[in-house]
C-alpha positions in Angstrom: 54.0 12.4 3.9 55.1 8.9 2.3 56.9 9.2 -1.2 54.5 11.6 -2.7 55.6 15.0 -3.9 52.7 16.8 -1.8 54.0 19.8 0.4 51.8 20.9 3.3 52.0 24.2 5.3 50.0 25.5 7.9 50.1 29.6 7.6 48.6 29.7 11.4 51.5 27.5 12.6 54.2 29.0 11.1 52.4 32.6 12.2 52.6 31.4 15.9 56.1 30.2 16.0 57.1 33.6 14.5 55.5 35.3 17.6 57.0 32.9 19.9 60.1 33.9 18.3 59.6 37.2 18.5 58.7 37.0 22.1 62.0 35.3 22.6 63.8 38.1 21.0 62.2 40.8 23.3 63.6 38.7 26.1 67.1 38.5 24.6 67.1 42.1 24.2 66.1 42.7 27.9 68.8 40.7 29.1 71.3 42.2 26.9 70.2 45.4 28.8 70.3 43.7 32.1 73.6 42.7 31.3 74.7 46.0 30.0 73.5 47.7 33.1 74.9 45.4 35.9 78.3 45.1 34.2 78.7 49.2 34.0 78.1 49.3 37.6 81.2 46.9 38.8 83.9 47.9 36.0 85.4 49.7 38.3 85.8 46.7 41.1 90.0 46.3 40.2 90.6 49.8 40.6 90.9 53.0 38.2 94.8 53.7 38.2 97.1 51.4 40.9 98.8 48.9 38.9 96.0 45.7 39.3 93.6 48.3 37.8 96.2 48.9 34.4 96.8 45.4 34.2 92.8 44.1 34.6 91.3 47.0 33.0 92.1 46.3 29.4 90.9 42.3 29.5 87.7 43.1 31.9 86.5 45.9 29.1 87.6 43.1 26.3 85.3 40.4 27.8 82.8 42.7 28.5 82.0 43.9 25.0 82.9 40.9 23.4 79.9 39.6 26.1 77.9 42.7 24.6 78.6 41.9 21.2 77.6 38.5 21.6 74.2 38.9 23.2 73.5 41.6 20.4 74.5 39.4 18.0 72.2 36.6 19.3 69.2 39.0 19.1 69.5 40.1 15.8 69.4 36.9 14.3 67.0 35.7 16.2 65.2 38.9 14.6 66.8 37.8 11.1 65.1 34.6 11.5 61.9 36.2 12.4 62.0 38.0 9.0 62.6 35.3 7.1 60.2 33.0 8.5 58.0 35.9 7.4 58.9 36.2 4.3 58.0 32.2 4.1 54.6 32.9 5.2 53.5 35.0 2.8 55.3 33.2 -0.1 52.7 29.8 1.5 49.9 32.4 1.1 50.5 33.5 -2.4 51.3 29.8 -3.7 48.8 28.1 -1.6 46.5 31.3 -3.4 47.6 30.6 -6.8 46.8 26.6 -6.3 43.5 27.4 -5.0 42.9 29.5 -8.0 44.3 26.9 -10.5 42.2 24.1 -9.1 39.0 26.3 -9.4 40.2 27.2 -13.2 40.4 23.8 -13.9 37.3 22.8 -12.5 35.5 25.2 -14.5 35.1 28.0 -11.5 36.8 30.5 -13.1 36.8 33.3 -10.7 39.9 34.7 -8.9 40.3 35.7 -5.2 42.6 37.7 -3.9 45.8 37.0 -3.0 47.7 37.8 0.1 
């Protein structure tokens, strides 16, 4: 844009990186399941009571949820980001609106449209 003040959005853009990102959030969420599901079915692999089992238990079920945690975590700012990015989109609807409206005032159009 040079050393003008001019600020440019494209609505349509922005829209189609928000369901890209929402797309990768689905998938986020589905691996989180995946993961859930395969690492239920080998927590038992060092046992359930011998001492290896009393020993591993504890640090597997530690880095397991903190695994969990993690992957949750990662989808729901993904999601957070989504929301946002949202939010952004209508706030460049309603000012890019309002210019619009402005620069027909001043032109002597008058009318208003409405806003999104």
């Amino acid at each position: 844009m040079g050393e003008s003040n001019a600020y440019y959005a494209d609505p349509a853009r922005v829209q189609g990186g928000v369901r890209q990102m929402n797309q990768i959030s689905s998938l986020v969420e589905g691996l989180v399941g995946d993961f859930v599901s395969s690492a239920n079915l080998t927590r038992d692999w060092c046992g359930q009571s011998d001492s290896m089992a009393k020993e591993l238990i504890p640090q597997e079920k530690k880095e397991r949820d903190g695994s969990i945690d993690t992957g949750r975590a990662l989808s729901e700012a993904v999601v957070g980001v989504v929301n946002g990015t949202n939010d952004n989109v209508k706030n460049i609807l309603t000012t890019q609106g309002g210019n619009l409206d402005a620069i027909r005032q001043s032109a002597g159009g008058g009318g208003h449209r409405p806003r999104h």
